[in-house]
N, C-alpha and C positions, 0 to 999 in steps of 0.2 A: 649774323643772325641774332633774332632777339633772344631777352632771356624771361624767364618768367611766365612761359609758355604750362599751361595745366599739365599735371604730373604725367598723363595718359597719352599726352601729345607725342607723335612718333616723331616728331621734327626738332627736337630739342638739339641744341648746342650748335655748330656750325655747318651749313652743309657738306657732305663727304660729295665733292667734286668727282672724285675718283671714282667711288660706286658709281653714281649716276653718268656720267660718261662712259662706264662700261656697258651700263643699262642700253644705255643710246649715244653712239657715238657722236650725234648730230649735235650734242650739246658743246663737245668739242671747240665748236670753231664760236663758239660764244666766251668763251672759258682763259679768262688774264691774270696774272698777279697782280694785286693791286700795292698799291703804298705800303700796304704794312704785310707783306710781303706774304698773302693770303691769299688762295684761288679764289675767286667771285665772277658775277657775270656785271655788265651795266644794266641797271635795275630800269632805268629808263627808255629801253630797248623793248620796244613789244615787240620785236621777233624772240628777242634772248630770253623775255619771262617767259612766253609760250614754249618755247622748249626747255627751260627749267622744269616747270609743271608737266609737260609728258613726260621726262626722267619720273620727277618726286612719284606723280601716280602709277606709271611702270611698276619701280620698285617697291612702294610704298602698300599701292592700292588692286599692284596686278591688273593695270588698264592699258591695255595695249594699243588702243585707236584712242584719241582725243584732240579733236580737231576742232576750233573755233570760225565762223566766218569774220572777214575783217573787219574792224571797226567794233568786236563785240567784247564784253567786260571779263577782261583776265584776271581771274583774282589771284592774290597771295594763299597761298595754299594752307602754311601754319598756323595764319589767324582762324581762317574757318575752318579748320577740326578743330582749335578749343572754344567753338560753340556748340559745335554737337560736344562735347565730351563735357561741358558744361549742362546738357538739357539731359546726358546720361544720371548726372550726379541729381539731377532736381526730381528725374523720376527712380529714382537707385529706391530699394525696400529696407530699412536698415543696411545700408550700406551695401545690399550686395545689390550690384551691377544690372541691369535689365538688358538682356539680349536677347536676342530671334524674332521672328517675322510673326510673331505675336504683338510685338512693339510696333505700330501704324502711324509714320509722321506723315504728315502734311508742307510743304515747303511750297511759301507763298513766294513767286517769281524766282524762281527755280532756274532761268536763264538760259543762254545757251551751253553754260559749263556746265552746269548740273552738279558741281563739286557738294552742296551737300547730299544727294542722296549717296554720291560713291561714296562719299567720306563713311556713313552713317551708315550703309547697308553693309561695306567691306570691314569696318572695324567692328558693328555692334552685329548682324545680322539682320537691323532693323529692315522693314519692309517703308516704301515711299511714294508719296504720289506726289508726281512736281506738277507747280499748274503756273502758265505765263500769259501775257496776253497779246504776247509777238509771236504769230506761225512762222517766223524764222526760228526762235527762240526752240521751239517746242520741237519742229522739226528737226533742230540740232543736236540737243536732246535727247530724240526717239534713234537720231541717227549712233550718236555716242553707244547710250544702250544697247543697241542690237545687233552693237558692231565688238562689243564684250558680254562672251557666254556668263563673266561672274556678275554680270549688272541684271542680266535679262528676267532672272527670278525675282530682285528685289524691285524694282520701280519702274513704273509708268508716268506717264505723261498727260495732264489736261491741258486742253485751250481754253483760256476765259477769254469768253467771246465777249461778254458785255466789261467796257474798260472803266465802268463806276462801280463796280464790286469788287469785292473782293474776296469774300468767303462762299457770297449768294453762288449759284450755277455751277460751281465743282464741289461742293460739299454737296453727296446724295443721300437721300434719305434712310439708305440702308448702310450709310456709313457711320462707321466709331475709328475717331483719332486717338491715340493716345495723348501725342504731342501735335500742334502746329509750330512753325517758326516763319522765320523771314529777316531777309535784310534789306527793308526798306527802301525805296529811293530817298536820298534827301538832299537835293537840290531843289530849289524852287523856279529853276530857269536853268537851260543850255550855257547862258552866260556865265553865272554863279560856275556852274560843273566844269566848265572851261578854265576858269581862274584856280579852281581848286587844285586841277592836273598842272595849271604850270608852276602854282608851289610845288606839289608833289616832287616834280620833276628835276626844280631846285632844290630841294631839298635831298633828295636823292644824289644831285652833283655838286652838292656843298658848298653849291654857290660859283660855282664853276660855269662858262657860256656852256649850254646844253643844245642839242640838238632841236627844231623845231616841236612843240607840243604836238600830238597828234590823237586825234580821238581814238586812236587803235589803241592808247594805254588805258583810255579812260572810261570806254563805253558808249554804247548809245544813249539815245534823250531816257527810253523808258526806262533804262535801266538804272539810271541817276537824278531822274526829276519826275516831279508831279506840281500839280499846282499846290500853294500851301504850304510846299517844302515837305520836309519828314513828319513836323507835328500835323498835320495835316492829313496825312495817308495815316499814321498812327491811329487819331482820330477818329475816322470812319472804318480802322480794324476793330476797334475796339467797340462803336458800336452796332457793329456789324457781329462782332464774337455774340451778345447777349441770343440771338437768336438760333445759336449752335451751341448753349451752353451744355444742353445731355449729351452731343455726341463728339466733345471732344473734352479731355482730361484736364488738359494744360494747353492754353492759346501762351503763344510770346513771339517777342522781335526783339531785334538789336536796336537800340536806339544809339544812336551818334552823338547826338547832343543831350551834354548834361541837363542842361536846363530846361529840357521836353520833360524830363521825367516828373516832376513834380506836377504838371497840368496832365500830365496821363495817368497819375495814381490821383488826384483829383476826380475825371472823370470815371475811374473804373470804381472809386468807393458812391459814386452819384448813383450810379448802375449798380450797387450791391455786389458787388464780388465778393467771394468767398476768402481767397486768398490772393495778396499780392506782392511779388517776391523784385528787388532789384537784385540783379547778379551781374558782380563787375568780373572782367576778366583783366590781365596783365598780359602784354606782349611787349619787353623792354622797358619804355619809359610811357610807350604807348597803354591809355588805360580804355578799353571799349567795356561795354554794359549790355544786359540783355532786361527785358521786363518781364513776366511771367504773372499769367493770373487764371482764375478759372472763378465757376458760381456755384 
């Protein structure tokens, strides 16, 4: 496991094998000693990560059904809670904490894992609307949700129907966000996002012959590409954000690449923003970032 994980992150240090196999036995027959003579699973196993993540959220998040269809984007679970626990810190009041269903996020392509509303509604109380523009996506989603009583109060699901927008048609006129977020597609092409998974994958076997690449590790097209790449879909959140500026508090996303961020606080100070915050985060050696702005 990584280190350097935000202080609030329930995943810190290595994972306890042993809990989470009690949790769900099923994670069992995934479960090796490896070299240095540590239980772990093969990280390049999209069957073993998927039941990893129904252990962590069992235990974790009290999610009892989480089911993906195949080929859909499995995330790492650790990284994305220290983004919400990151957007906790940027709307905290003098440092105390903001929690309960008075806190309204917004999460732009929400997917079919849905991990940030669970992550955000089961640790903060936060309330969520996730919005995608794949009705597999959304239906996965709605199926997750209402297939766990502790999901079913905090978040809903929108479809964006029109695939050039991105805030337009699910932000309603009677709505107030507190926060938006998103993590981006940023790939510019299927090909790009194909070569990405088979370092991943190398890198995960250290180099080692690995098993065929398969897009079950890595997601589908919407979920990892747009035209333009990341600066690109950034791009037109941001000004797309100017025209929601009263009814939400704090717009942001993760941005992947360092060097988007400089042409996105370029055009967010073109458009007069009020405030604009970069926030890096730490996971091992791994450093990821979020942007934050509002008007």
């Amino acid at each position: 496991m990584s280190t350097g994980l935000h202080p609030r992150n329930l995943h810190q240090g290595q994972y306890d094998f042993s809990l989470l196999c009690e949790s769900l036995p099923a994670l069992s027959a995934f479960v090796f000693e490896n070299q240095n003579h540590q239980l772990s699973i093969d990280f390049s196993d999209p069957q073993a990560v998927l039941c990893l993540n129904q252990a962590l959220l069992k235990v974790f998040y009290k999610v009892d059904f989480w089911q993906l269809p195949q080929g859909y984007l499995c995330p790492p679970i650790p990284g994305r809670a220290d983004y919400i626990h990151a957007l906790a810190d940027l709307i905290s009041d003098n440092h105390k904490i903001s929690t309960g269903k008075q806190i309204k996020v917004l999460d732009i392509g929400t997917g079919a894992n849905c991990i940030y509303p669970i992550i955000g509604s089961q640790h903060y109380g936060w309330s969520f609307i996730g919005t995608d523009i794949d009705p597999v996506s959304a239906k996965t989603a709605n199926l997750i949700i209402n297939s766990n009583k502790n999901l079913k109060p905090y978040i809903k699901i929108r479809l964006q129907k029109d695939n050039a927008s991105i805030f337009n048609n699910v932000i309603k006129k009677e709505d107030k966000f507190t926060l938006t977020m998103c993590n981006p597609p940023f790939h510019a092409s299927m090909e790009k996002a194909q070569l990405g998974s088979a370092r991943k994958i190398k890198n995960l076997n250290k180099g080692k012959p690995s098993k065929a690449v398969t897009l079950n590790f890595a997601g589908q097209e919407n979920e990892l590409c747009c035209a333009g790449g990341e600066i690109a879909f950034l791009k037109k959140m941001i000004n797309e954000s100017v025209l929601f500026a009263e009814q939400v508090t704090w717009f942001s996303s993760l941005v992947s690449k360092s060097e988007n961020v400089a042409p996105l606080k370029k055009r967010l100070e073109e458009l007069n923003a009020k405030q604009i915050k970069v926030i890096k985060m730490a996971q091992g050696k791994k450093v990821s970032r979020f942007i934050a702005w509002n008007f």
